[in-house]
C-alpha positions as CSV (number, residue, x, y, z in Angstrom):
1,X,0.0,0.0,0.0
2,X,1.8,3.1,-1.1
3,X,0.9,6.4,-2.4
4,X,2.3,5.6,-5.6
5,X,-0.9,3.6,-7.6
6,X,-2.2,5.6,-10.3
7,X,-5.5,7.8,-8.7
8,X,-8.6,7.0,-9.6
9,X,-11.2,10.0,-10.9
10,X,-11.5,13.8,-9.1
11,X,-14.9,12.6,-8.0
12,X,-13.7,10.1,-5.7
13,X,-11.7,12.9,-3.5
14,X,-14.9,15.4,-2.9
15,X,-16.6,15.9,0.1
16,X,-19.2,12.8,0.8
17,X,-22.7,13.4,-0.1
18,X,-25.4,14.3,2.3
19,X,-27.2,11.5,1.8
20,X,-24.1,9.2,3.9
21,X,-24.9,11.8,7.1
22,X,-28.6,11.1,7.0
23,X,-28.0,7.6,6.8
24,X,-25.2,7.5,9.4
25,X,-27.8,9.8,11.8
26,X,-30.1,6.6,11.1
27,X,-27.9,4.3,12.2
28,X,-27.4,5.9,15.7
29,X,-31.3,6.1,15.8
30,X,-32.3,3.1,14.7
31,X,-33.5,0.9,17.4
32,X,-33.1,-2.6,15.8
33,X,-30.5,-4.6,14.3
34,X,-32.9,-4.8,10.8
35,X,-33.5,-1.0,10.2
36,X,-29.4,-0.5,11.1
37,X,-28.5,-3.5,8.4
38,X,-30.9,-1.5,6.0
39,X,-29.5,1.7,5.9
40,X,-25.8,0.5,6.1
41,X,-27.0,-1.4,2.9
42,X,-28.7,2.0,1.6
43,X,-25.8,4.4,2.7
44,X,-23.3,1.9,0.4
45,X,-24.6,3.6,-2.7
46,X,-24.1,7.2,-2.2
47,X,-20.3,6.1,-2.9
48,X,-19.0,6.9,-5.9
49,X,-18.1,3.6,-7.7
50,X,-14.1,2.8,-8.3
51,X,-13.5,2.1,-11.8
52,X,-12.4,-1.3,-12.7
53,X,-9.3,-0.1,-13.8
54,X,-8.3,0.6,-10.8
55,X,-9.6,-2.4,-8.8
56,X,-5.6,-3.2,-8.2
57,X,-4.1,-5.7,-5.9
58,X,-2.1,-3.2,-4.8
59,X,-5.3,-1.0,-3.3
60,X,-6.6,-3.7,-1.8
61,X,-6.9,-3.9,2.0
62,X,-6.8,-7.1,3.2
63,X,-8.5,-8.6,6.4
64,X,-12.2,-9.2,5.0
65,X,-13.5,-11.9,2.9
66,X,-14.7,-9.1,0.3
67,X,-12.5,-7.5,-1.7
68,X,-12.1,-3.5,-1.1
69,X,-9.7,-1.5,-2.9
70,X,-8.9,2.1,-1.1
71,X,-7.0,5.1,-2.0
72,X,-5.6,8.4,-0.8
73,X,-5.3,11.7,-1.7
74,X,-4.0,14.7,1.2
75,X,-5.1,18.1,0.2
76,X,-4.2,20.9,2.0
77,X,-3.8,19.0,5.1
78,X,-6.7,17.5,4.8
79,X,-7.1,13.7,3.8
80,X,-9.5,12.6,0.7
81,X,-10.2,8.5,0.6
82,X,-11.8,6.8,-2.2
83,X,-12.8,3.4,-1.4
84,X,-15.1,0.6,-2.9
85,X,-16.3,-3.3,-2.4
86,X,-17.5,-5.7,-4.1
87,X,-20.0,-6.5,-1.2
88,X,-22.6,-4.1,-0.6
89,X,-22.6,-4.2,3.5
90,X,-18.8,-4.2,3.3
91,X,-19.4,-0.9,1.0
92,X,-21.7,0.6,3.5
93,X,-19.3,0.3,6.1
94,X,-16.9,1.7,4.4
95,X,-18.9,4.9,3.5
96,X,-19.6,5.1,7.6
97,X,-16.3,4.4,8.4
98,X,-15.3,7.3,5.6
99,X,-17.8,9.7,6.8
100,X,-15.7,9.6,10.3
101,X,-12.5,10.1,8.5
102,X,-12.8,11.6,5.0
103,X,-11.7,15.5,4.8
104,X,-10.2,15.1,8.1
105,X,-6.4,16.2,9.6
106,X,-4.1,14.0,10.3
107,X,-5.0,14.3,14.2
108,X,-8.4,13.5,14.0
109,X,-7.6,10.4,12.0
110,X,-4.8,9.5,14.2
111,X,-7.3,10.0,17.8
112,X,-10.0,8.0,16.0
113,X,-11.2,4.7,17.6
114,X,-13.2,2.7,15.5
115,X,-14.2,0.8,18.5
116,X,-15.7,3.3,20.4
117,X,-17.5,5.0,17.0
118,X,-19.1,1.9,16.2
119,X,-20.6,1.5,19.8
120,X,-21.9,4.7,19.5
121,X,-23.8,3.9,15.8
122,X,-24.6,0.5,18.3
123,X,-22.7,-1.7,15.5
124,X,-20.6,-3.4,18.3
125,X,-21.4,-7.2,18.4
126,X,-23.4,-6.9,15.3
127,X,-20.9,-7.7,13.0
128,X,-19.3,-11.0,11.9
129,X,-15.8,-11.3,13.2
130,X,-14.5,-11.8,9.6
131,X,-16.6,-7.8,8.6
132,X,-15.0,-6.7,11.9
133,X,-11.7,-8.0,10.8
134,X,-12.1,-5.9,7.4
135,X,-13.3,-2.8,9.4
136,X,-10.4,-2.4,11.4
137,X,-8.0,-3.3,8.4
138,X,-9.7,-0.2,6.6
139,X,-9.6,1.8,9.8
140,X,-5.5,1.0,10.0
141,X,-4.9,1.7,6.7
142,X,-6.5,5.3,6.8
143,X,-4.9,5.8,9.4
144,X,-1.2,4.9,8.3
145,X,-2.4,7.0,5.5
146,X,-2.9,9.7,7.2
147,X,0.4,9.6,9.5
148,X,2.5,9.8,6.2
């Protein structure tokens, strides 16, 4: 995982889209483990899709049983990630695990504890150990990203 794989397209590195906020507020509020697996399903699409050209082993995080491919762009201190899956929950975790991370400073990426977030969104013990696995690949590599 370095910084030097070819980036994929400008759109990846904006700002998320409203819709992953709404459907991250939903999570929180959500009182049952259904409505949470819905919008973590839902929130999955307002990610902009990685090209297959740059579906690359060498983007690849590994740690899950799906494949997801992540990249990273800094920008005036502040650090962009474009990430995709071939799984749709794996994809909807990544967009709530961006929506903690993406834009951020290298200090609020580096204090971040996955653990901790996810309890808070009450996603702790919801997850198969193998999706849990993946998360907290993801969540290292954005954050080695981010230290660099």
């Amino acid at each position: 995982m370095t910084n030097q794989l070819p980036q994929p397209q400008e759109h990846c590195f904006k700002p998320l889209d409203n819709k992953v906020a709404q459907a991250v507020s939903a999570i929180e509020s959500a009182s049952n483990w259904q409505d949470k697996y819905r919008q973590i399903m839902l929130v999955g699409k307002a990610l902009p899709t990685l090209d297959d050209a740059f579906k690359l082993e060498s983007a690849q995080v590994k740690g899950c049983e799906s494949q997801a491919w992540l990249y990273h762009k800094a920008i005036d201190g502040k650090h962009f990630f474009c990430a995709d899956s071939d799984s749709r929950i794996v994809k909807g975790l990544i967009a709530i695990l961006l929506y903690a991370t993406h834009t951020k400073t290298s200090a609020v990426i580096s204090a971040f504890d996955l653990t901790e977030y996810f309890e808070q969104l009450g996603l702790s013990g919801q997850l198969s150990p193998s999706r849990t696995n993946g998360l907290t690949a993801l969540a290292n590599a954005i954050k080695q990203y981010a230290a660099n």
